[in-house]
VEXMI-609712 format. One record per atom (N, C-alpha, C): residue in one letter; z, x, y negated. Coordinates in steps of 0.001 Angstrom, whole numbers, plus 500000, padded with zeros to 6 digits. Last residue first. Example, Ala and Ser with C-alpha at 12.3 -4.5 7.8 and 13.67 -1.06 7.14 Angstrom:
REM VEXMI-609712
S507080512850502250S507140513670501060S507870512900499970A507800513190505690A507800512300504500A507800513200503300
REM end
This chain:
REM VEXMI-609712
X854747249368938966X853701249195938447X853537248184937446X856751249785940070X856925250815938767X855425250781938208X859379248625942388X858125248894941677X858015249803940610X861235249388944720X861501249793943371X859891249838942935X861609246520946689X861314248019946636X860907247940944838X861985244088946505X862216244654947670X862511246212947802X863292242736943309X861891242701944404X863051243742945107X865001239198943128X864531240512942867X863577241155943686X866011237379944236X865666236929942740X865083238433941702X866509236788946673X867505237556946526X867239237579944538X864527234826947628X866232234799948098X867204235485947349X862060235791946186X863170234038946390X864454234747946566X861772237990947667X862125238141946056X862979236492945526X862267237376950219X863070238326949721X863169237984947941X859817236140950173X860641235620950673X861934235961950121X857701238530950189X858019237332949144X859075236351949181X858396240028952324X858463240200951026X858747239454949605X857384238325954309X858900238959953953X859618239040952611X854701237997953937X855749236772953245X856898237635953030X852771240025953685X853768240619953277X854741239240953031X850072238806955064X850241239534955434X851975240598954873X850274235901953226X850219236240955230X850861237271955543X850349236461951168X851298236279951436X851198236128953122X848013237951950821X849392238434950186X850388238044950700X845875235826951692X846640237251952327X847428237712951694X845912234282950197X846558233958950596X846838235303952182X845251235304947389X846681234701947660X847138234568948865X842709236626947935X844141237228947621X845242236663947939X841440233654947403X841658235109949393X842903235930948965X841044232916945405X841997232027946641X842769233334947514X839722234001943253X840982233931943748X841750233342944455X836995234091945554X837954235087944765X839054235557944534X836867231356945415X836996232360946987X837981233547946513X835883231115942813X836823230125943342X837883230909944671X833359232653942947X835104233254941986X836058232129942542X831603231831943738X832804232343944758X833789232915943970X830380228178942457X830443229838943050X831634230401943592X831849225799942626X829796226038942327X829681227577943160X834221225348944936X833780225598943612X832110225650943637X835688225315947842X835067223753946854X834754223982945756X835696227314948673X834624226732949554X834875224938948321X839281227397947614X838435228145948385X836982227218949087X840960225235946510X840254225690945994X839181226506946791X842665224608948493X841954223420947732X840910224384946967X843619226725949542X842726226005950531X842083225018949825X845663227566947283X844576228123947607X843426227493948575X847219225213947747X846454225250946476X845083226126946832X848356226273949908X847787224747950108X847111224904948681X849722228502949798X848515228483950596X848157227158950461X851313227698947516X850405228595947022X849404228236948345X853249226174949012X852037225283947928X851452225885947345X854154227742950694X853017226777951376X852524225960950514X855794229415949075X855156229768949458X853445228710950121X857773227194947237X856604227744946656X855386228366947421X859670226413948885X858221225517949060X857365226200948339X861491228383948198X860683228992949772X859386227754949643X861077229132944669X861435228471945865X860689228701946764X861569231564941860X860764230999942785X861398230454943879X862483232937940021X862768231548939663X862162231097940649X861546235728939624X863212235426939869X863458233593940392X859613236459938941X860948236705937496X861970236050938056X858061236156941092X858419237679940801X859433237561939602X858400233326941362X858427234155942063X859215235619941536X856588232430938494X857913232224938799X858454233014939983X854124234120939216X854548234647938265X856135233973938265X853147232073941360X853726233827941362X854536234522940128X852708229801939285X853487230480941078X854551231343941574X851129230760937775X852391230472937431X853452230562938681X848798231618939614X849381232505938635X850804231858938341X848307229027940949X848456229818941143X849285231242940487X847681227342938301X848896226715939303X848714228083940066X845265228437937512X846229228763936604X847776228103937591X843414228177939591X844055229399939102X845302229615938471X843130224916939359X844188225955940789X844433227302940166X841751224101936732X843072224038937219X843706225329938387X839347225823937757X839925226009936439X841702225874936595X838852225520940206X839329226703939910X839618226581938884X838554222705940490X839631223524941313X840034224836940965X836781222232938418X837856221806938120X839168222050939428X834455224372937237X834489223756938234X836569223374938177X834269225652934947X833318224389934760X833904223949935969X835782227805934124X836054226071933819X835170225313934170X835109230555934741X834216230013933511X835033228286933283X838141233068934943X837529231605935396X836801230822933846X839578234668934009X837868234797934199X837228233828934880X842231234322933849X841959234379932785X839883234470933013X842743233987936655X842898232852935932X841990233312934398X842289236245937637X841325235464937891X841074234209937222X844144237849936404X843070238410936377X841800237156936585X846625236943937911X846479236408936096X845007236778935756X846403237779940061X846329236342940181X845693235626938746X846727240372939900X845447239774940657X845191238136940148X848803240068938616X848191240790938476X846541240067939024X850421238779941360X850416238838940223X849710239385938969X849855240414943313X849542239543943657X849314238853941819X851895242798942276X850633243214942313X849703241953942261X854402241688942660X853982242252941002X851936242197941329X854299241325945293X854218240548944497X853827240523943361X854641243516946126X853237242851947030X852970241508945746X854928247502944865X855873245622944938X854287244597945195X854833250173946280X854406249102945132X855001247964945856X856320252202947795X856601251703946351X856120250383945894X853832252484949387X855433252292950059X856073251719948893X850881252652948091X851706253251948589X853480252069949121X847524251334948462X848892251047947720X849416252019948502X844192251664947268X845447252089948144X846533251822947562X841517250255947264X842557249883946132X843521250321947307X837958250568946966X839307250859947917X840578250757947473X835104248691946856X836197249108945979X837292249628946729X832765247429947701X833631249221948097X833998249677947306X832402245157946899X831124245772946337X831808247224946913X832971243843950656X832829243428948770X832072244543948316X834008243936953002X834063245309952423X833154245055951029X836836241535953609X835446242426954038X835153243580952955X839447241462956424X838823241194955199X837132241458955114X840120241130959353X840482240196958244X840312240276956509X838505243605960339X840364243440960400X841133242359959636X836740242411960715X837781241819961886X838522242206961684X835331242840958644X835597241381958789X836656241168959795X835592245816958957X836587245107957884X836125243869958198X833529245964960851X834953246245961571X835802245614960306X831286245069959733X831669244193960804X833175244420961065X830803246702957035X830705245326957217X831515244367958452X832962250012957492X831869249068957617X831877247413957417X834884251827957784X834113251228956971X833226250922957035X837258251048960531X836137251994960014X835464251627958651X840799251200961125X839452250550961013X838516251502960483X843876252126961424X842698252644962666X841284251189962621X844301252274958556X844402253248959361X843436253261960915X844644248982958595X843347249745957944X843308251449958176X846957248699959565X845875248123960208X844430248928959736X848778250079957886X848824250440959318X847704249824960368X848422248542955348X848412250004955954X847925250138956875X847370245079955919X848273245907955753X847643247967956355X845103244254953210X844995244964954546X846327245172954872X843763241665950967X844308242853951410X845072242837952938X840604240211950132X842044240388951315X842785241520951768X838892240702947573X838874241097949025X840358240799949364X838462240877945045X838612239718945779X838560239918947089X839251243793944638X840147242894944035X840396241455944769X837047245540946640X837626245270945221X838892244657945117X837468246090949438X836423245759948809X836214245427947378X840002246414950409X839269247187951044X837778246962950126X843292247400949692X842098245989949710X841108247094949825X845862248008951769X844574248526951137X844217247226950854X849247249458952055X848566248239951485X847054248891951285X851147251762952736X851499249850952756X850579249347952643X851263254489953508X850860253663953193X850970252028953318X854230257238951790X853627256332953351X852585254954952697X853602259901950211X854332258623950226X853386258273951385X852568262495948603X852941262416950502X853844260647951100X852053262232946232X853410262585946829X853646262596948501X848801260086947552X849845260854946799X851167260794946721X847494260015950760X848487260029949818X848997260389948522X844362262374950526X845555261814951107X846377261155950092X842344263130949657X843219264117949125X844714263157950000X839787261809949640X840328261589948696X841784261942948303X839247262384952013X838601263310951475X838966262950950055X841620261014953671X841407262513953543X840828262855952181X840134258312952918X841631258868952954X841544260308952911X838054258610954912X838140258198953320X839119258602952415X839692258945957307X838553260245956560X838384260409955532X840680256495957620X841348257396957652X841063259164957355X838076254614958214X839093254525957129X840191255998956758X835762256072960049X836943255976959558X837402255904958001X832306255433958936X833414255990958860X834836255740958899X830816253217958592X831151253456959709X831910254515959931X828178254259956793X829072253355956988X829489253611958483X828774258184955451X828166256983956443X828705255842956575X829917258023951767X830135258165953160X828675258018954169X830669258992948807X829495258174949599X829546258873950921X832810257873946119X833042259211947726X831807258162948323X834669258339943230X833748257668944138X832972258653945202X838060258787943042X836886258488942669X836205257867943283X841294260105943245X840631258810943173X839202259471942913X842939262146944834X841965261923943883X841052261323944104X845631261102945839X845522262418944874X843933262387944237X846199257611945640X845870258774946076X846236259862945094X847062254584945068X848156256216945186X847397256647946082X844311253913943148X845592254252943319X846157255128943621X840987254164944818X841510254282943683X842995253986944140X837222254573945639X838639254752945784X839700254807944808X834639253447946105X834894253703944338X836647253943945223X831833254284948185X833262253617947892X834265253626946834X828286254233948779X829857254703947710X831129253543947924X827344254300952107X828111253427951114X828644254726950569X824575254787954091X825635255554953463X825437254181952684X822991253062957391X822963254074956133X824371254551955148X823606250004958098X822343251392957806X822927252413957122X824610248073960060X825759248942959054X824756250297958599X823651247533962660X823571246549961669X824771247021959914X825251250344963820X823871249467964015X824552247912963513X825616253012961406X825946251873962807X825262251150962900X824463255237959640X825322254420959810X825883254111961593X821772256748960279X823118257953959442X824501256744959479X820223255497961319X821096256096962153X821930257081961886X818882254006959104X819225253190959909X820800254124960945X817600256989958444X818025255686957405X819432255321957763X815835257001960621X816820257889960270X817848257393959136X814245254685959789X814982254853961157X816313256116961129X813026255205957401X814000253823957699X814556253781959231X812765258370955502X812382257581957078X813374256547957378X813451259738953673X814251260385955339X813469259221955949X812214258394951797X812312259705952068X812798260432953236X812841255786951942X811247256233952270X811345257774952605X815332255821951377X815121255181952877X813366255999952949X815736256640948716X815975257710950097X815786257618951014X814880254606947112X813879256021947382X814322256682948341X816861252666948156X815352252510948902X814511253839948621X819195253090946830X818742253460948291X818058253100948431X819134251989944533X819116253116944663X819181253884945778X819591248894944777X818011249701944454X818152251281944631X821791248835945411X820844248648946989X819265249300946030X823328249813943308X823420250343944453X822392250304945413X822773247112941772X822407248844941474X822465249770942488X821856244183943959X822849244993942980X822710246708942801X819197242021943842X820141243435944084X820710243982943346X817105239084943142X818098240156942794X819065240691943146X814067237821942747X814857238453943481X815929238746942655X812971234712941379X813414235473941689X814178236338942452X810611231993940529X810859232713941886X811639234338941288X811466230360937391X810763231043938529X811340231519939491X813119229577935565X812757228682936338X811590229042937347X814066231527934347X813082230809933765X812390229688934624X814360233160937736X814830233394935658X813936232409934955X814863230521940041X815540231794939451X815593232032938118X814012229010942274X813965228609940984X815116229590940437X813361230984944756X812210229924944721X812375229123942884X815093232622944637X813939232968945094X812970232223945122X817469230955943650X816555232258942671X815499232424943248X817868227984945529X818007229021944898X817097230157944380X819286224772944184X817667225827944472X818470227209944549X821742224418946790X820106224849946042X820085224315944509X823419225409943795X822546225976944677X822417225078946101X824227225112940283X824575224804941768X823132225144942501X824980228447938388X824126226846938703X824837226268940523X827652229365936665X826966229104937467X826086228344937765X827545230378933127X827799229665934148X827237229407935312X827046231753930200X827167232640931483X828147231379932451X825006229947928080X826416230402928871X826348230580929587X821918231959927503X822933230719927669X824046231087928265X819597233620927753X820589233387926598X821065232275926029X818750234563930222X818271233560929047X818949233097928077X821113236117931081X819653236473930883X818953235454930212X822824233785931836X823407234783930273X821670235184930122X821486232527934091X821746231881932501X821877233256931157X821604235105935673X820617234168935356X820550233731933497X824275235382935998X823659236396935087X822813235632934835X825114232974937049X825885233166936129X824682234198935335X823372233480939521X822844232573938798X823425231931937314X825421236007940406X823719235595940120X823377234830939064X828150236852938970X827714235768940258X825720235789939889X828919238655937036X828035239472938213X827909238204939355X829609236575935353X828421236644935431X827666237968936167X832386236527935264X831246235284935794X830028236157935757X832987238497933748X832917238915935004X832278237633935686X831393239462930420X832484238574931599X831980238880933534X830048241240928936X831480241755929260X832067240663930696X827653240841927758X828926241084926968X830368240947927711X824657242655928411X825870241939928500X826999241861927539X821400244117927862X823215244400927732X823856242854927808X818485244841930046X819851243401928902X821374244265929199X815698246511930245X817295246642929993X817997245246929191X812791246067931840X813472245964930789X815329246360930741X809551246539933077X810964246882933495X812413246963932156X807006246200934763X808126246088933596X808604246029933282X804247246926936465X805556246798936316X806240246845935324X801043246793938667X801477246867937244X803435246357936984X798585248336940406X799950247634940331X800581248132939095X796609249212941204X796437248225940424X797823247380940223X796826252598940441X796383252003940934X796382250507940108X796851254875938536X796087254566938863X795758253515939921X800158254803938582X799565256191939016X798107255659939633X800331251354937330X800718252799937480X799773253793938799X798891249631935773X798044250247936413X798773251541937047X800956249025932915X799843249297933789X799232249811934586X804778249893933779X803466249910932673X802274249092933787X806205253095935168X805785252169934287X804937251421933495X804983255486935314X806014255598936021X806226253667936188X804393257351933436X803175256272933771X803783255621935013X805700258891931331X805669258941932782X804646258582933117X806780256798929873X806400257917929074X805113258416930524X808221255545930910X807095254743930713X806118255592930357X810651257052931790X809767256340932996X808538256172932336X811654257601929151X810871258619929984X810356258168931065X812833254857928532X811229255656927673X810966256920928793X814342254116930741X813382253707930808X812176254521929927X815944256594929957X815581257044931409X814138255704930977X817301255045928052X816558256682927405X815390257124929063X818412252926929021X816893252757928122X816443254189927814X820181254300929971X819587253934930926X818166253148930175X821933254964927767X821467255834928682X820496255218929681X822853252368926781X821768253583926171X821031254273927203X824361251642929345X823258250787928683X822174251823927536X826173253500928829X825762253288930117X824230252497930017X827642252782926419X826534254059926577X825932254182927929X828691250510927283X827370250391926254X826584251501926529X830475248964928883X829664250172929562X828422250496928636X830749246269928951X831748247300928509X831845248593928363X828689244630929630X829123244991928653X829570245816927902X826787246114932928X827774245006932040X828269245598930834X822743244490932249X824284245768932431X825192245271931944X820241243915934377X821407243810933534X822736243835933797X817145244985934505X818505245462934379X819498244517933503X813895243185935066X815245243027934062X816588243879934843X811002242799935588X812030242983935727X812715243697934824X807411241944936605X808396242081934979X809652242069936058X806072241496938448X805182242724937431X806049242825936280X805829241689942049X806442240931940518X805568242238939904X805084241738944802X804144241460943983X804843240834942605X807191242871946331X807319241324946514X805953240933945181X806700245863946684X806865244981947844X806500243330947505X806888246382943679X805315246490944420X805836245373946167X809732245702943466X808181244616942612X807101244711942973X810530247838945232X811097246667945064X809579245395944496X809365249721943389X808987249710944666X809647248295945452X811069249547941054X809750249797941094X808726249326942483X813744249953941792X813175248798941466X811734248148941167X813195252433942795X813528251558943274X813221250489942855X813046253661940146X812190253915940968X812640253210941923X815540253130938881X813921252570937983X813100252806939262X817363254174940373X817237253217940312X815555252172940026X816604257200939403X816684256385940762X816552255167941194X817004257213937573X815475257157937556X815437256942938907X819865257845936914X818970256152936198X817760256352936541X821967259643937332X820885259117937940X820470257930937803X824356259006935641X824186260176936527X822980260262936989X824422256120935070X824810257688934224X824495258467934307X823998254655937367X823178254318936192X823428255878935243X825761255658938608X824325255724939142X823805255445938592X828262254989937098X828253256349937805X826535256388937853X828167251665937332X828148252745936040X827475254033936258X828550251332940569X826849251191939320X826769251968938151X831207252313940938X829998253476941430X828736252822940636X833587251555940178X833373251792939298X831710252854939516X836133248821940761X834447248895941589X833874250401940128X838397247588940216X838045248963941427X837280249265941793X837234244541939601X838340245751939105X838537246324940581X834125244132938876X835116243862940122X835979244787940137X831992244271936849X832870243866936708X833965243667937792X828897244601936527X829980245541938082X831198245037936898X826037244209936574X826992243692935759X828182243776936962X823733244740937411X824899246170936847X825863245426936065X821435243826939301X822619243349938851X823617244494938782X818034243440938575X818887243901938988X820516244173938682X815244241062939233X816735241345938305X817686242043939618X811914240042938954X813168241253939456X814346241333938611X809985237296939145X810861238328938183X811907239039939348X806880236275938314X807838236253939308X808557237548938786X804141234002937069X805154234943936849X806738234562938000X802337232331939712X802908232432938505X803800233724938194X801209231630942407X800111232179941227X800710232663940092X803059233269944783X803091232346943763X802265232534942875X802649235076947081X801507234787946519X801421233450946076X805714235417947800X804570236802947260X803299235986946754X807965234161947169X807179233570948152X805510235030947320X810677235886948925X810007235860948116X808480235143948210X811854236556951155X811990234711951271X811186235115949939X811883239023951915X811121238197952412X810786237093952025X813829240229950355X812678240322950162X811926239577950382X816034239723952199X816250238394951013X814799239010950614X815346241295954419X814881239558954790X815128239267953077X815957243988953140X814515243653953510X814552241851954079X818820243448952799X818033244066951678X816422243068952506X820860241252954459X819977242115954493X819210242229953428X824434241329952041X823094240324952813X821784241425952840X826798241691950971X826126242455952572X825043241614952842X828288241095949196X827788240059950018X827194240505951561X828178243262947661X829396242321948126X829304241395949233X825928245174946848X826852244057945814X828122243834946379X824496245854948592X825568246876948486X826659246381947268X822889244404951235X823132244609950033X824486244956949425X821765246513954124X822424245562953731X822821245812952239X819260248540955649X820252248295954186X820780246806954143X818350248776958122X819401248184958200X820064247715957027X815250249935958123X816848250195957827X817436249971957484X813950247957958897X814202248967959858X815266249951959348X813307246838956342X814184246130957005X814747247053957957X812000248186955058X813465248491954426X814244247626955130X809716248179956661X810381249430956766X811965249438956127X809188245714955872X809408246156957373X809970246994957534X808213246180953174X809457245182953391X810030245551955124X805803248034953619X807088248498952834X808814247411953001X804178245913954761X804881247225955281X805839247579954840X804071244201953158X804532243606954702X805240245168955071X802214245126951162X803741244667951055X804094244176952201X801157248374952636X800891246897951988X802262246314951899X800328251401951796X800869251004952155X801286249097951500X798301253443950392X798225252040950103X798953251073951411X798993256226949276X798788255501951007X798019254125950972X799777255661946739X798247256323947057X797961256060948631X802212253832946545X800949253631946259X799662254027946488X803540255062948289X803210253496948692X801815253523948067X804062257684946907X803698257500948793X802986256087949136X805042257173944824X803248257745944494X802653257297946400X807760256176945461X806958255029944670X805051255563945056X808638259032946548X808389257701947448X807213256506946816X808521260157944337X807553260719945464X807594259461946316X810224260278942254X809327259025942224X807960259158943420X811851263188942930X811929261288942882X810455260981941981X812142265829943744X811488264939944982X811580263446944587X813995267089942316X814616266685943611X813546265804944760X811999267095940242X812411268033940681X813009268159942291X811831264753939023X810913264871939928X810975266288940383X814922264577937960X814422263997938968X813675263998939629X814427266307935711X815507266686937138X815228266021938031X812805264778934312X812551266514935161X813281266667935948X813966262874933615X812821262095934534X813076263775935197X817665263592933586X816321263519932994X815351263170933779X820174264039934568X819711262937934529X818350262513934182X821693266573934210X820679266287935557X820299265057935358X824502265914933059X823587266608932416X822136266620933012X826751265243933882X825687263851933218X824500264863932673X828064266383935879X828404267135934539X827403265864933603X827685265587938062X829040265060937623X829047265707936263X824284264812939318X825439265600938868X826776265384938123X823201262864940286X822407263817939990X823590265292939514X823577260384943029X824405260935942032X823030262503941896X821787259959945558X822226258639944361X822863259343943407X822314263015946582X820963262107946155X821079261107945419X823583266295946394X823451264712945550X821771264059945984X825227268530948297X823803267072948438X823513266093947750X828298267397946742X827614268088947812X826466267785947898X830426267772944540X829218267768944355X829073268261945438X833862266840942737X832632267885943497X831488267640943688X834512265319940903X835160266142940742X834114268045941691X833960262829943323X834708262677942290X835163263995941684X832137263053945852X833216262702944975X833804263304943833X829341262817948019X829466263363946747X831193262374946578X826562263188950673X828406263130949960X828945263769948855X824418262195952068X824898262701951338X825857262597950265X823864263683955644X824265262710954896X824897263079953277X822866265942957009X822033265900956414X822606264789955422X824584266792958945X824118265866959516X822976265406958043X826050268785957741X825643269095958173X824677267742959514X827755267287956069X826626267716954939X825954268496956597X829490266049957324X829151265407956705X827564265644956079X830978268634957914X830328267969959094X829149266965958541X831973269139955377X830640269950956494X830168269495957273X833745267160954787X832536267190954413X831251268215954614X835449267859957172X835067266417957073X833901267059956259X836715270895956055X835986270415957289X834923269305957219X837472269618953482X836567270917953539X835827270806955147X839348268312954360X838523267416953427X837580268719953837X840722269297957498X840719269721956401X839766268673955598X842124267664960367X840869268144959783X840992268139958252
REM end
């Protein structure tokens, strides 16, 4: 089946698919040219029609949370946790200020679709998050963006003045009695701090470190209040869930898998980008519509969810689907849908490597398995791949990694454990080889 096939079928089920370069049905994406981004383009396509639906219906906050439960959205961060239950635990009729934070701090190397939806379509989001604060009764919320991405951060205060401009925003929107506020924080860049309660702190303008949990956000969050917070992605599917209906929603996926994922694809393909599927698509479609292979080389290797995800061998992730449940059983999971393809060429080690120095260097220190273990990790490998590595090296990488995994404040600990120790589960040969022989296996060139 042709990419041209796949995405007819795709567009003829009403789902909507967009990559990198084309344009089918945009709904989370407004256009690849950045030019469609305006409030006009938006209430053009039918946006902020969901937000006027709640409000002039007077649809109640039980309802609107019911309905985003009925479709299945799971949160599109990493975690996959149901959209409509973490709503729930909000306690709605705290007498006090209660806050919305939405998390664009997308730091997960291979993750590149929040930028994109913040760029391309920022009134999507605003309108989501909108409807988000009418569900759980907040009246202030916070974007915060990551660092590195400044004009991403302009751009998305130019969308807030035309929201407010709007009435979109503000007091009393479209006459009723619900009131919202909706702010932009720029970041400065670290990757601690797409952990929650890491952004938390930076949002009050403290070191970007984790808290320990309990408490958590929904009950002692920004300022020591009750907060929610979703990652850019899950706000930008709730105007489409109202719009097609949380059952239809629900049955463009799998059951407990709702609805469409962007997948940010990247490596040896022919063309990387970001591709919004059904969940529950073959792995091997993804593949397609991202042009196959590049050079026609054979596949070795996926991580399937960014960086901290467990990589796949090839030949396993060939007959899996994308989704939450089928990547847990092929032994990883599907993180924020980052797709990182390796080809036949790449070296398991160079790469591991890489991964390894990545985590060491973004570790905050406060927790003393990951501060230490990262860096005993990285050196590891890094003796390994120059040649200098022993066969005990292998079982004192998986024994370091087990010290560290499930004993940090947060999951950057997990982070860089999981890599290690699928790297070497799933390719020891490999590593074995570079010991024995003091070289790699195959002609890297990464």
């Amino acid at each position: 089946m042709t990419p041209d096939q796949v995405l007819s079928q795709f567009r003829a089920t009403g789902v909507q698919t967009c990559f990198h370069g084309r344009h089918i049905d945009p709904q989370i994406y407004a256009g690849l040219d950045g030019t469609n981004w305006s409030i006009a383009d938006y209430e053009a396509r039918g946006g902020y029609q969901a937000l006027r639906k709640i409000l002039t219906e007077g649809l109640t906050q039980d309802q609107v949370i019911a309905e985003v439960k009925t479709s299945g959205l799971r949160g599109r961060g990493g975690a996959g946790f149901p959209t409509g239950l973490k709503w729930s635990f909000m306690p709605r009729q705290f007498p006090g200020q209660k806050y919305l934070v939405c998390n664009s701090d997308e730091g997960e190397p291979g993750t590149c679709k929040d930028r994109d939806i913040l760029m391309f379509n920022p009134h999507i989001v605003i309108e989501g998050m909108a409807i988000a604060a009418y569900a759980m009764g907040i009246s202030v919320g916070y974007n915060y963006i990551h660092g590195e991405i400044f004009e991403v951060y302009e751009r998305f205060e130019a969308a807030l003045e035309e929201a407010r401009a709007a009435g979109y925003l503000g007091g009393n929107i479209m006459g009723s009695n619900f009131s919202f506020q909706l702010h932009a924080h720029h970041g400065f860049g670290a990757y601690i701090c797409g952990e929650e309660t890491a952004l938390l702190e930076s949002l009050e303008g403290k070191k970007g470190q984790p808290r320990f949990k309990p408490p958590f956000p929904a009950s002692f969050g920004l300022y020591g209040k009750p907060t929610t917070i979703n990652n850019t992605e899950t706000f930008a599917a709730v105007p489409f869930i109202f719009k097609v209906g949380p059952q239809a929603y629900a049955e463009m996926g799998k059951p407990n898998n709702g609805g469409t994922k962007i997948f940010s694809i990247s490596g040896d393909v022919e063309r990387p980008g970001n591709y919004e599927i059904p969940l529950g698509t073959p792995f091997s479609t993804l593949l397609e519509l991202a042009g196959g292979m590049r050079g026609g080389k054979k596949i070795k290797a996926v991580i399937p969810g960014g960086s901290s995800a467990p990589v796949i061998r090839g030949d396993v992730m060939m007959d899996t689907t994308m989704d939450y449940d089928a990547i847990a059983k092929a032994g990883s999971m599907l993180g924020s849908g980052a797709v990182i393809v390796m080809d036949e060429t790449r070296c398991m080690v160079k790469s591991l490597l890489r991964l390894s120095y990545f985590y060491y260097e973004e570790s905050c220190g406060q927790c003393t398995p990951c501060r230490e273990g990262t860096g005993w990790m990285y050196r590891m490998v890094e003796r390994i791949e120059n040649g200098h590595g022993k066969m005990e090296d292998l079982d004192v990488l998986n024994s370091v990694a087990d010290n560290i995994q499930g004993r940090t404040i947060c999951a950057l600990g997990d982070a860089a454990a999981m890599p290690v120790r699928a790297f070497v589960k799933n390719f020891r040969e490999e590593f074995e080889y570079h010991i024995e022989h003091k070289h790699c296996l195959v002609p890297a060139y990464i």
